[in-house]
SEMAR-177956 format. One record per residue: x, y, z of N, C-alpha, C in turn. Coordinates in steps of 0.05 Angstrom, whole numbers, padded with zeros to 5 digits, always signed. Last residue first. Example, Ala and Ser with C-alpha at 12.3 -4.5 7.8 and 13.67 -1.06 7.14 Angstrom:
+00257-00045+00142+00273-00021+00143+00258+00001+00157 +00264-00114+00156+00246-00090+00156+00264-00066+00156 
//
This chain:
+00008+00189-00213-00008+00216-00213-00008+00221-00244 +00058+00147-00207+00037+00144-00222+00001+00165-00225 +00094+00185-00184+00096+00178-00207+00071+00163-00219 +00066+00190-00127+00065+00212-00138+00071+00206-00173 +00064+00138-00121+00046+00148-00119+00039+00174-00135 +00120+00123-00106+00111+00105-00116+00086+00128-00125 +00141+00153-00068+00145+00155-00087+00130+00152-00109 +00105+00146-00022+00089+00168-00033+00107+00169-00057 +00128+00086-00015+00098+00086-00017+00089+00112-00030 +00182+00109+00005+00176+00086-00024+00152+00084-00034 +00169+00126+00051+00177+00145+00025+00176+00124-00003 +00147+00078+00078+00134+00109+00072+00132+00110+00051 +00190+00048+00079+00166+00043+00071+00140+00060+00064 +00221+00085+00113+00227+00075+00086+00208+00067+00070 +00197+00067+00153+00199+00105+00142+00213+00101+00116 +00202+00026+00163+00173+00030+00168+00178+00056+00149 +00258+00018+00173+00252-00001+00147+00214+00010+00142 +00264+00048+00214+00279+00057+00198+00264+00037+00171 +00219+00057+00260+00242+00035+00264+00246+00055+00232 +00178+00067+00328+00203+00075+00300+00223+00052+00291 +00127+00075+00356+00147+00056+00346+00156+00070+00328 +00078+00101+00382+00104+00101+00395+00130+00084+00384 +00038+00083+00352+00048+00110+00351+00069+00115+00361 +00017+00042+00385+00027+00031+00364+00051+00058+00349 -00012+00031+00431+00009+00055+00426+00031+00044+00407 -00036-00006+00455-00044+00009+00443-00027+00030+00434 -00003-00059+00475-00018-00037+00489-00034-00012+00488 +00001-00085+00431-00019-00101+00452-00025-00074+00468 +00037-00051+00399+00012-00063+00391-00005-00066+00412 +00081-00052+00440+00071-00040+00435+00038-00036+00418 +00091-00116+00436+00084-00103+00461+00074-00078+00454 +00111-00118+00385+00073-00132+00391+00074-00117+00416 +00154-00083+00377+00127-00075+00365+00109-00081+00381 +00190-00113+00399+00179-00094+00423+00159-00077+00401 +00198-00156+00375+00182-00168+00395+00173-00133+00408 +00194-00155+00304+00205-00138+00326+00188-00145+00352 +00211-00173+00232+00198-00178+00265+00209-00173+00280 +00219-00126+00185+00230-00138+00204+00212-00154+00222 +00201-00123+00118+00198-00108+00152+00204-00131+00160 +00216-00090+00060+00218-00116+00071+00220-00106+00103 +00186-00047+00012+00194-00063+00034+00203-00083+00053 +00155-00044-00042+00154-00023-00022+00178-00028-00001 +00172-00069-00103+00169-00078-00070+00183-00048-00059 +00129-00038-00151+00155-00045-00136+00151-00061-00110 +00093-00091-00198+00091-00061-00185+00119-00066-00160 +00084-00128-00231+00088-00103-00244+00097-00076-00226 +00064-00177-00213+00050-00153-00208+00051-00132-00223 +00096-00214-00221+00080-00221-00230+00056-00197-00222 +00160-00184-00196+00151-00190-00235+00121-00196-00233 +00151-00183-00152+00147-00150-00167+00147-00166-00189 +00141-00231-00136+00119-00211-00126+00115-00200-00139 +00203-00250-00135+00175-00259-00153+00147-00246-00153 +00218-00214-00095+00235-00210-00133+00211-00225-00158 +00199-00234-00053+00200-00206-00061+00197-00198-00098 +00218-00280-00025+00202-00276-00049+00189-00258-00062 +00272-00288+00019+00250-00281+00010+00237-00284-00018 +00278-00357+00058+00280-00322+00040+00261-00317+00020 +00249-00371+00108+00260-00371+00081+00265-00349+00080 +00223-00350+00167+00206-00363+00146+00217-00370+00118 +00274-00324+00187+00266-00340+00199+00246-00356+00178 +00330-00297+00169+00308-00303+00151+00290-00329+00163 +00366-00267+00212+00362-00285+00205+00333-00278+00197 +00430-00223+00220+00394-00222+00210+00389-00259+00199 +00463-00191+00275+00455-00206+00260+00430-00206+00247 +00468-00148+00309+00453-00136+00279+00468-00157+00261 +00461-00153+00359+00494-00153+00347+00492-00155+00319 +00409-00167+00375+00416-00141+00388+00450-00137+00372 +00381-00193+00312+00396-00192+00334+00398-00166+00340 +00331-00186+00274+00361-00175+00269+00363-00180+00304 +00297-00228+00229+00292-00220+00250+00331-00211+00256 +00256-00227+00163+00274-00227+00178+00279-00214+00204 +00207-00212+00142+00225-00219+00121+00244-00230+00142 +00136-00196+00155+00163-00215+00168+00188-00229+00162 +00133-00169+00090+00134-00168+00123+00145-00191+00136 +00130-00138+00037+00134-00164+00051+00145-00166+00080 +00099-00113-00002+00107-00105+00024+00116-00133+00031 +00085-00080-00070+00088-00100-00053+00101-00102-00017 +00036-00028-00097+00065-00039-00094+00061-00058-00074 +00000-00014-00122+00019+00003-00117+00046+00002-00108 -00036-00051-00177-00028-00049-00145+00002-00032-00149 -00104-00025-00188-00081-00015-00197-00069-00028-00176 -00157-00078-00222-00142-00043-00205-00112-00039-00210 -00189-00108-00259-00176-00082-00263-00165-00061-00245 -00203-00150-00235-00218-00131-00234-00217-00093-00239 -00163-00174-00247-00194-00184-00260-00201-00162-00252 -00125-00154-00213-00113-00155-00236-00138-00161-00252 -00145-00173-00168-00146-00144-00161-00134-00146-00194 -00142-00228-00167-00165-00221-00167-00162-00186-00171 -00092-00233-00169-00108-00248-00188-00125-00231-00196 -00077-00227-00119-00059-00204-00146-00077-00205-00169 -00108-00262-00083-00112-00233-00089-00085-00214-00112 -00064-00308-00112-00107-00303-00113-00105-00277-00113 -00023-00298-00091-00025-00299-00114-00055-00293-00132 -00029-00304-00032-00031-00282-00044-00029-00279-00070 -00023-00358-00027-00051-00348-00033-00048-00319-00043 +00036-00366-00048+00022-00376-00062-00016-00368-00058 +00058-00334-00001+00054-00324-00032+00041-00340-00037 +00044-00373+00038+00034-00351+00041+00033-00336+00011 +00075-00420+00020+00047-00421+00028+00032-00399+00022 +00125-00400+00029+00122-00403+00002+00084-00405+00003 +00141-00341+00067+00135-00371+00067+00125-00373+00034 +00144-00285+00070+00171-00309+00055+00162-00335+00049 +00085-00248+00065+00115-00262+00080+00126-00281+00065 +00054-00191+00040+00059-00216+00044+00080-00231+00067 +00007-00144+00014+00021-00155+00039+00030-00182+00040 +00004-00098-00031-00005-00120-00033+00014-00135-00006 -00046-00032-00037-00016-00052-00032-00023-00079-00022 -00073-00004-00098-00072-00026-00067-00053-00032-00068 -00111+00062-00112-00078+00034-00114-00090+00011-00088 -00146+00084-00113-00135+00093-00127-00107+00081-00124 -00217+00066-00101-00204+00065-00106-00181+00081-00115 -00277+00082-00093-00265+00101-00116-00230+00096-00110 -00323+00027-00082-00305+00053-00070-00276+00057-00091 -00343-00014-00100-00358+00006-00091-00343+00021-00086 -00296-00051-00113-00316-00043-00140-00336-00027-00129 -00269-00058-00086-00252-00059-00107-00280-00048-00127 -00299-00063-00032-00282-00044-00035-00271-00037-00069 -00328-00113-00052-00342-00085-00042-00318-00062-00042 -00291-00159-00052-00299-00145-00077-00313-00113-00074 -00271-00160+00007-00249-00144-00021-00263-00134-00045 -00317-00174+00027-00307-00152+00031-00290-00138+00009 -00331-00228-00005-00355-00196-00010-00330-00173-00001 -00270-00251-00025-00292-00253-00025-00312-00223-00030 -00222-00267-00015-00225-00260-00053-00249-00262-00046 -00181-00270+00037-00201-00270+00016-00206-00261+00000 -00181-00222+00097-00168-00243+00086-00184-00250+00066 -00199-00147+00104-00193-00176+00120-00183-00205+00092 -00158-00093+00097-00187-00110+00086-00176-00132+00102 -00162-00023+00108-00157-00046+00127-00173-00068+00115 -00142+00036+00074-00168+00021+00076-00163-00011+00088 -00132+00094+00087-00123+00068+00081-00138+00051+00095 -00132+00157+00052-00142+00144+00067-00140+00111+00060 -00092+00213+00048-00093+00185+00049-00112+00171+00065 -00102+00264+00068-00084+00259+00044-00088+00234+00031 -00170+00292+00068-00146+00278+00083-00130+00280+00052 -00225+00335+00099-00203+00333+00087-00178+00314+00085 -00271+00285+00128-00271+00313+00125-00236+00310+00096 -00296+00238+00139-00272+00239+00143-00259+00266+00146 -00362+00223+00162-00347+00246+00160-00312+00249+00162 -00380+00171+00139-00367+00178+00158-00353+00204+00152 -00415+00146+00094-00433+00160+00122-00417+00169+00145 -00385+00132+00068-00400+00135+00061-00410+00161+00078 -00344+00087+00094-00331+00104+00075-00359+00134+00074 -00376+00060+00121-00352+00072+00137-00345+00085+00119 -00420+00038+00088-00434+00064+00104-00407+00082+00124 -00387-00001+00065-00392+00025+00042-00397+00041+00062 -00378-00035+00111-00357-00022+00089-00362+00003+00076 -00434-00052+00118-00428-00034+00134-00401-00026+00126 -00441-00075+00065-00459-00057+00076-00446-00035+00099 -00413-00120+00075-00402-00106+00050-00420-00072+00053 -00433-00139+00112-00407-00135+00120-00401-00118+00095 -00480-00164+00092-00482-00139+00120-00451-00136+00117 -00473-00205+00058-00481-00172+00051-00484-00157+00070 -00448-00233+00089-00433-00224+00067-00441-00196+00061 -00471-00242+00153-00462-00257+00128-00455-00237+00104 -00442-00240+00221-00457-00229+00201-00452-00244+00173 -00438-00235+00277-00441-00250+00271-00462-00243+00238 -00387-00213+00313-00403-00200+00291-00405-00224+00286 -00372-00221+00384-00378-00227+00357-00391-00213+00336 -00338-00174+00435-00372-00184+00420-00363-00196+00400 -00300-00161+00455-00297-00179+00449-00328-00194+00437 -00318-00107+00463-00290-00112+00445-00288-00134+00445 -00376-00091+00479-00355-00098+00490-00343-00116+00473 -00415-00060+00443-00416-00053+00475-00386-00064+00483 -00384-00039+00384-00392-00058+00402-00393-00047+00430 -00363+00004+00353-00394+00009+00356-00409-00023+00370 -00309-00003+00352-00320+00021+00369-00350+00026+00365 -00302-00043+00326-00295-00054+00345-00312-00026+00368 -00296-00027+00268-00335-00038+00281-00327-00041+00318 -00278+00034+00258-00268+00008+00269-00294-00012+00280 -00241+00098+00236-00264+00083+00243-00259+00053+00240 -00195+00145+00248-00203+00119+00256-00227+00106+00257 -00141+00202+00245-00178+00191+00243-00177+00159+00240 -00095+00213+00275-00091+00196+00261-00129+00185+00258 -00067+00239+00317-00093+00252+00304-00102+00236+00275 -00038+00207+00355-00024+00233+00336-00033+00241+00318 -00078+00185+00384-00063+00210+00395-00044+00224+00381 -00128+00182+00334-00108+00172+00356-00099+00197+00361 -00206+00197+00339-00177+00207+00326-00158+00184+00351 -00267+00178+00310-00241+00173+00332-00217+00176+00319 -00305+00207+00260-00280+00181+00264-00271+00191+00292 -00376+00224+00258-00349+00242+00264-00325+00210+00275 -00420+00204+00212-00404+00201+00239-00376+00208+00237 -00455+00269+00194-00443+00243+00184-00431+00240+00206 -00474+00319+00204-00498+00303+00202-00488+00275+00201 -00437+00355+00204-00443+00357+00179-00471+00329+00182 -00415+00356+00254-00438+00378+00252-00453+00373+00229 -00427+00284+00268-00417+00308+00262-00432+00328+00265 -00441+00238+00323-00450+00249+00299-00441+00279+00299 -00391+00195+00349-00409+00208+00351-00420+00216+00330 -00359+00134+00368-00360+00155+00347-00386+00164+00346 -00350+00107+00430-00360+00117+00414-00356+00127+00391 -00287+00088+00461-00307+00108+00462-00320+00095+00438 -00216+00090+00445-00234+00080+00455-00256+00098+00458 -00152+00077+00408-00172+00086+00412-00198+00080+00430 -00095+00036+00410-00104+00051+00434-00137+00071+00434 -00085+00026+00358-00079+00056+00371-00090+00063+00388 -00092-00021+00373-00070-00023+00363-00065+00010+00371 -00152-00032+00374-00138-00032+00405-00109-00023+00387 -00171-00013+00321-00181+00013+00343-00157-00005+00364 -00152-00055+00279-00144-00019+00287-00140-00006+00318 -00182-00098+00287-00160-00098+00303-00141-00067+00309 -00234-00142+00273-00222-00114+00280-00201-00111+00296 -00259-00178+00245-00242-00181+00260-00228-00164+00269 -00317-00165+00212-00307-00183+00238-00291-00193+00261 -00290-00126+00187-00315-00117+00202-00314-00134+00225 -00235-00097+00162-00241-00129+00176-00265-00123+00192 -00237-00039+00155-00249-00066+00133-00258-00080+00150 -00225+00017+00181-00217-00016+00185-00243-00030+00170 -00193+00066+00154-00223+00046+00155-00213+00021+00146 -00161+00117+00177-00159+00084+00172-00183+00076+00174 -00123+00177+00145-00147+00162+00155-00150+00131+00158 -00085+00234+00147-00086+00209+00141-00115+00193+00163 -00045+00285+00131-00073+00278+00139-00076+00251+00136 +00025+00292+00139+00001+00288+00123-00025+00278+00137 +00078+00292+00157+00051+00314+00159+00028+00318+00148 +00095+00257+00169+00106+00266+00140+00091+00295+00144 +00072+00226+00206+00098+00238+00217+00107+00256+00200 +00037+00208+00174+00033+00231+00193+00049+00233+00200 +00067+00166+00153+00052+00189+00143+00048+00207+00150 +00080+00134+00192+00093+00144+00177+00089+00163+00167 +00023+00116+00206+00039+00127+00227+00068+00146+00203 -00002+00086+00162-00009+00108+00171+00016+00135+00188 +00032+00038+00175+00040+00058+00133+00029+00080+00145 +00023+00020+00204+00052+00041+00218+00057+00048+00198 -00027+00000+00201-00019+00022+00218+00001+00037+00221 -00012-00031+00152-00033-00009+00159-00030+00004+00174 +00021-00067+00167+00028-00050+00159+00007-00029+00155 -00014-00083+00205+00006-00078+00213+00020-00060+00205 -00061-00101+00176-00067-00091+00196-00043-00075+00217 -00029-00156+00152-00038-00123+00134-00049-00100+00161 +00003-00200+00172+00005-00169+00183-00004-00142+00170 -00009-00250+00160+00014-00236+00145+00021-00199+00157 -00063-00272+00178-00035-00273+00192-00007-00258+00177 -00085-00299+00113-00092-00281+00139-00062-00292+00154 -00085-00274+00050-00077-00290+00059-00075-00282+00095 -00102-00225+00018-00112-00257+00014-00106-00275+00030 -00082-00166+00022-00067-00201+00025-00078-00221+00006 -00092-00103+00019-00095-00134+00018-00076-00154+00022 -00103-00037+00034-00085-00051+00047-00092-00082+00042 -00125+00014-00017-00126-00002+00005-00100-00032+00005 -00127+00078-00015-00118+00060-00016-00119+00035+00003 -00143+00133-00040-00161+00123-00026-00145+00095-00032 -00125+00208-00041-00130+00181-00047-00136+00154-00027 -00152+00250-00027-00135+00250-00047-00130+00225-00059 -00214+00264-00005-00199+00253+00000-00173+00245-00020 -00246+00333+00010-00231+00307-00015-00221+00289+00007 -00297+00379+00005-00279+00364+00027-00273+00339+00008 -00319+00408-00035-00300+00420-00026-00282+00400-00004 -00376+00383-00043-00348+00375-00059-00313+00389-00038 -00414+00353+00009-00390+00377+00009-00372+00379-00009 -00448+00313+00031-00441+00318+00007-00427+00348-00008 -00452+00291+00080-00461+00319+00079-00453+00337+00046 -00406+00245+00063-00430+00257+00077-00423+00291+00078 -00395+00232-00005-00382+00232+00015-00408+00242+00035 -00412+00188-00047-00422+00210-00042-00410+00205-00015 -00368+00125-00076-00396+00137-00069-00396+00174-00056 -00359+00118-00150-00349+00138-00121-00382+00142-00110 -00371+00044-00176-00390+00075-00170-00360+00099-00147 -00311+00011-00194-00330+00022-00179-00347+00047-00179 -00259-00005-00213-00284-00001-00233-00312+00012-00210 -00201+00014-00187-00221+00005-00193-00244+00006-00207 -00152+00044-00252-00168+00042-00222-00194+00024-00217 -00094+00033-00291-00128+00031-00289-00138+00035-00254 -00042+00080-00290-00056+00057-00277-00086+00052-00274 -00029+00115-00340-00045+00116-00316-00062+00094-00319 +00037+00115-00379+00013+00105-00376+00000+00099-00349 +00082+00162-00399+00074+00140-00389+00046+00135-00378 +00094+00151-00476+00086+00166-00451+00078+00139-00424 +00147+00137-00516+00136+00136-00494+00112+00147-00478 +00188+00154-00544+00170+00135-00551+00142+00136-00539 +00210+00222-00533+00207+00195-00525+00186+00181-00539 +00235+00288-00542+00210+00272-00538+00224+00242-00530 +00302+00299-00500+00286+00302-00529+00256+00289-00525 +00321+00319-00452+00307+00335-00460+00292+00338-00482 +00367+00288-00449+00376+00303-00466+00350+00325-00458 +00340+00242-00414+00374+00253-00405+00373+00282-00417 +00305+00226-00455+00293+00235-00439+00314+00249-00419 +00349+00200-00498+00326+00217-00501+00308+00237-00478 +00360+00158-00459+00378+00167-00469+00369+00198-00476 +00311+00125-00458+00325+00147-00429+00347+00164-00436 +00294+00106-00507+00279+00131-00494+00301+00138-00468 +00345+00080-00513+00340+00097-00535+00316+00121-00509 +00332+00040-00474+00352+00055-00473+00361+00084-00485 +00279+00017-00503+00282+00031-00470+00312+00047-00476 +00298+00001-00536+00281+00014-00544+00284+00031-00515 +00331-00047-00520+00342-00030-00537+00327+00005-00535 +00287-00074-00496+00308-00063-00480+00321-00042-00499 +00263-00085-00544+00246-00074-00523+00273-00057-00500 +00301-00130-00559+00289-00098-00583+00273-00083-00561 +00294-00165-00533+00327-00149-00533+00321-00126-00544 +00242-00166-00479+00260-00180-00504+00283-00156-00515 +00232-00175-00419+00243-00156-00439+00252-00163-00461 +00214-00189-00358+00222-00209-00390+00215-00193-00416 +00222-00166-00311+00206-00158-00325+00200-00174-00362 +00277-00181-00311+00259-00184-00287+00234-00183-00302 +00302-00157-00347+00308-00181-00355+00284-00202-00339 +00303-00108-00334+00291-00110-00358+00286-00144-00360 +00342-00107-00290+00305-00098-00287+00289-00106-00316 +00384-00117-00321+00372-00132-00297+00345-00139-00298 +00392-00070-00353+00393-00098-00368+00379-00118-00343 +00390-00038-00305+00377-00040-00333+00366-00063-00349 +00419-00071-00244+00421-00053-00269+00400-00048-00287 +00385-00057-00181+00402-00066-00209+00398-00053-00225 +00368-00023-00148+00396-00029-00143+00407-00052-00161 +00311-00020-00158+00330+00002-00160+00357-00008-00162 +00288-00068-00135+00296-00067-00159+00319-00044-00175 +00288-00065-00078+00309-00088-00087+00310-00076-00113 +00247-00028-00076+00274-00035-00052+00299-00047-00058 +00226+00017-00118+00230-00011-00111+00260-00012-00089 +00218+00056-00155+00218+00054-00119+00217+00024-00109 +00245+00036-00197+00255+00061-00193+00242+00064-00158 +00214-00002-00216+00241-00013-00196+00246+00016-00189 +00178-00013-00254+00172+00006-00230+00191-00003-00214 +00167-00010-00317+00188-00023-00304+00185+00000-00280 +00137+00006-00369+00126-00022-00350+00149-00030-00327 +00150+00049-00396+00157+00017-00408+00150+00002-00389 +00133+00088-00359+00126+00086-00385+00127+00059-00396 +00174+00085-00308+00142+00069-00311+00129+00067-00341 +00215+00096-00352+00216+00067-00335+00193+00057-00328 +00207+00153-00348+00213+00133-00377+00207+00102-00371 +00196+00169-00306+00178+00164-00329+00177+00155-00345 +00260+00176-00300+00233+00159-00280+00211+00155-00293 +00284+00211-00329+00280+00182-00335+00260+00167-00316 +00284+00252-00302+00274+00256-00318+00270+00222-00333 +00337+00252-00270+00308+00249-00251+00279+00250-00274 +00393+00232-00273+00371+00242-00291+00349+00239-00279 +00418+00210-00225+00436+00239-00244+00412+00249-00272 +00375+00183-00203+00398+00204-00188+00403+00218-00200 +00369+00145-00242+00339+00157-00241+00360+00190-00218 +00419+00114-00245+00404+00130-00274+00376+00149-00270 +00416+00101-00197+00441+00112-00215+00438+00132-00237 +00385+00058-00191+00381+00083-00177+00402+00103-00186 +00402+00026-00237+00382+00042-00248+00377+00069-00228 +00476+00018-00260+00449+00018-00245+00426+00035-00248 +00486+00004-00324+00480+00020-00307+00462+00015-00299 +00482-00029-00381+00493-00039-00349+00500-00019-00323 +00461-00001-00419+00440-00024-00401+00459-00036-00378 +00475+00070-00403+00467+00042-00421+00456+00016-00396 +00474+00138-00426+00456+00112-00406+00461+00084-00415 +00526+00181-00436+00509+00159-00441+00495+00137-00427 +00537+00248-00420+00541+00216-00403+00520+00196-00427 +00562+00292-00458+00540+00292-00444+00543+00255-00436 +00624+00328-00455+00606+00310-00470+00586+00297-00451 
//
């Protein structure tokens, strides 16, 4: 006799022995299925997270139940609005060269480490074997290019567009930091030059073929984030935070603002969650966390919770950001192309 789903089954439980229910779950609005924390409750949990009234949960159970068997569903599931933006024209205007998707990395709130997880969401990736690209946003405050160690110029392609600085694990890179005489110049620029030279890094830069290209934004609900969210062809954002209550509370702006402006977010990251001893104690140096309030007022899973690691910044500071592994980064990955491929 065939297993029945009910509401006090775990959900990584229910998406394991039926892989056919995962759709059922984004269908009804419930993305715990890559969620860090949400997977590992129950039904009735996730439902309860998501403020589910009893006929709605009912209804859900009925479709997984249904979807176990192979029968139709209530259901279909539904493609995440994208930004509202023009796609601009890639260079040398080649349909044949894509970018698959085009995601970018926010906060709202500065110091939280989007620039962090940006690099080692890239690094991950490419370890996956995927093509992967970083346009650093922060025009002003650039921090890509020293993190992977890049340096030099970016030159002009064959195709006529500027050819990116690759890292050493071929990881493409554009960065205003590589079109200063010297890395500690100022940009001294006002809104529409910064939103200008955003579009001409997507625009005018020969990325050529990639899997992912991740887009580095600086702090704010201002020109940069709006230029990205509404000039460039968008296809999720992740949303970066920490425990402190301060810190969610601005990132609440940017969920705000990326929710007005109709995008999609792909999921949550919360970074400096906790620091683990060499005797794999863990202390929650900023509180605990606020993860669980993230994914209800977003809708979308938490990707992760990352550690602080003193032998990252050393690594950071010296450019060989490519040289770090840690286990909660590669998790953060696979949670990120889960996440991705279900909402395709």
């Amino acid at each position: 006799m065939a297993e029945t789903i009910t509401a006090d089954m775990v959900i990584h439980d229910v998406v394991t022995r039926f892989p056919a229910t995962v759709k059922v779950f984004h269908g009804h609005g419930l993305p715990c299925t890559a969620c860090a924390v949400g997977a590992r409750e129950s039904v009735a949990g996730g439902a309860r997270t998501h403020r589910f009234s009893p006929e709605k949960l009912d209804l859900l159970i009925k479709d997984l139940n249904a979807a176990a068997k192979g029968e139709p569903t209530s259901i279909a599931p539904k493609k995440a609005p994208v930004g509202r933006g023009v796609p601009l024209t890639m260079a040398s205007g080649d349909p044949n060269r894509k970018i698959k998707q085009v995601i970018a990395i926010m906060s709202g709130k500065g110091g939280v480490g989007k620039s962090l997880v940006t690099g080692l969401l890239a690094v991950s990736l490419r370890r996956q074997g995927q093509q992967v690209g970083i346009l650093d946003g922060d025009i002003t405050g650039p921090s890509i290019a020293r993190m992977f160690g890049t340096k030099g110029q970016p030159t002009k392609s064959a195709n006529g567009g500027i050819e990116p600085l690759r890292s050493k694990g071929g990881i493409k890179i554009v960065s205003m930091n590589m079109f200063l005489e010297k890395e500690s110049d100022p940009v001294v620029w006002r809104g529409p030059m910064i939103s200008s030279a955003i579009k001409q890094f997507y625009s005018d830069v020969d990325w050529g073929n990639l899997d992912y290209l991740l887009v580095d934004l600086p702090p704010g609900t201002s020109d940069a984030p709006m230029t990205v969210m509404q000039a460039l062809p968008l296809d999720g954002v992740v949303v970066v935070s920490s425990p402190q209550m301060l810190a969610t509370m601005i990132v609440m702006k940017c969920i705000n603002m990326v929710q007005q402006l109709k995008g999609s977010i792909v999921g949550v990251v919360e970074n400096m969650s906790y620091f683990e001893t060499p005797n794999g104690e863990r202390y929650e140096i900023f509180g605990p966390s606020n993860g669980t309030e993230l994914v209800s007022m977003t809708g979308a899973p938490l990707l992760g919770n990352l550690p602080i690691d003193s032998s990252l910044t050393t690594l950071c500071d010296a450019g060989r950001v490519e040289e770090y592994y840690a286990e909660a980064y590669e998790e953060l990955a696979a949670n990120f192309t889960s996440t991705l491929r279900i909402k395709r």
